[in-house]
C-alpha positions as CSV (number, residue, x, y, z in Angstrom):
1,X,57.3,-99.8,-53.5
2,X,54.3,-101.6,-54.8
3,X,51.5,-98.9,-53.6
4,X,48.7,-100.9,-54.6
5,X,49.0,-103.4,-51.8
6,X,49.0,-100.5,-49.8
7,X,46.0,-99.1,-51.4
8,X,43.9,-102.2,-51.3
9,X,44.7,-103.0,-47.6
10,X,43.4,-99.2,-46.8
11,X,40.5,-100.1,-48.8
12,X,39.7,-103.6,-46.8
13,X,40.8,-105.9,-49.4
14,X,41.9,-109.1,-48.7
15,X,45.5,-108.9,-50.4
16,X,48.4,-111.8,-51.4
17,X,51.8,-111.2,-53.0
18,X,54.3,-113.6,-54.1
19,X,57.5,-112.5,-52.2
20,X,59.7,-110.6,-54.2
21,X,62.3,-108.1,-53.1
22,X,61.6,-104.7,-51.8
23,X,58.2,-104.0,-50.5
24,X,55.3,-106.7,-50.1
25,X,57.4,-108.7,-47.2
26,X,57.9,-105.2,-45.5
27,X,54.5,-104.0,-45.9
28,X,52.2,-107.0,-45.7
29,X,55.1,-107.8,-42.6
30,X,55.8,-111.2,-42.9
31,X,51.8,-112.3,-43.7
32,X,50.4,-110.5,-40.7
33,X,47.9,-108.6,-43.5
34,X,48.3,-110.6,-46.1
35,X,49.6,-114.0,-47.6
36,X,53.1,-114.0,-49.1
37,X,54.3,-116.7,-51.7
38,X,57.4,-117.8,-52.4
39,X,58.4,-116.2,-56.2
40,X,57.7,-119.2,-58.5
41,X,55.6,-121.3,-56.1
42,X,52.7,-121.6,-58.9
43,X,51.0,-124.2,-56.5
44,X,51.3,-122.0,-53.6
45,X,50.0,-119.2,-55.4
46,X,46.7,-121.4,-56.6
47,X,46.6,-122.5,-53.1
48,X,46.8,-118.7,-51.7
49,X,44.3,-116.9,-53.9
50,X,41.9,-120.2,-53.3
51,X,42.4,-119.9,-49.4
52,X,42.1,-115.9,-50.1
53,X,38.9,-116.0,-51.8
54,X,37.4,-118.7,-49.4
55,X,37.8,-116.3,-46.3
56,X,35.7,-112.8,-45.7
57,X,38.0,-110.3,-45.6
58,X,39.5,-109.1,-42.2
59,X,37.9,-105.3,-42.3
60,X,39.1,-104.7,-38.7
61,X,42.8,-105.8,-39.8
62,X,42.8,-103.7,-42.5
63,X,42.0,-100.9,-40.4
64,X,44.7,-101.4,-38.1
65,X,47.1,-101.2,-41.1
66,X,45.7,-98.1,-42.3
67,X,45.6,-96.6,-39.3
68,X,49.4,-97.8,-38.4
69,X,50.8,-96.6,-41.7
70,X,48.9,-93.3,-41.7
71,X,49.7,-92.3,-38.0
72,X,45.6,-91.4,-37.7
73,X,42.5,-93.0,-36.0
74,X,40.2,-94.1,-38.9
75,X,37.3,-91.2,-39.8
76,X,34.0,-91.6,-38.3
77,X,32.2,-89.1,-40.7
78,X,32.7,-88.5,-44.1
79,X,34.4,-84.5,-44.9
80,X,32.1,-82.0,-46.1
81,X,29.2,-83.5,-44.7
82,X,28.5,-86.1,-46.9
83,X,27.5,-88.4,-44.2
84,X,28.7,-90.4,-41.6
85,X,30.5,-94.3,-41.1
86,X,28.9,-95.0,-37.9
């Protein structure tokens, strides 16, 4: 499972994978938070991570993932009181 798409998307960044077996089509599901490319489409690639880096990233969509893959509502304060989100 390639966790580092699903670290990045709980972090809010905008993510792309090329779409290889077992994992990125499953957990970016089917583009809806993030672009996939076909394995060995080098222009689609190009074309992806110059659409990707074009765009602000979708904060708000990347908090529905996290919160859909972790079961919880995102925090509003940080633990320990370091602080708060809000």
């Amino acid at each position: 499972m390639p966790v580092v798409l699903i670290e990045a998307l709980a972090c809010g960044t905008a993510v792309l994978s090329t779409d290889c077996p077992h994992g990125p089509q499953e957990i970016l599901e089917g583009g809806r938070y993030g672009r996939l490319v076909a394995v060995g489409d080098v222009d689609g690639l190009a074309a992806a991570v110059a659409a990707t880096l074009a765009e602000a990233p979708d904060r708000e969509q990347a908090g529905e993932f996290s919160v859909e893959w972790s079961g919880a509502p995102p925090p509003t304060s940080m633990p320990w009181g370091w602080g708060s989100f809000g």
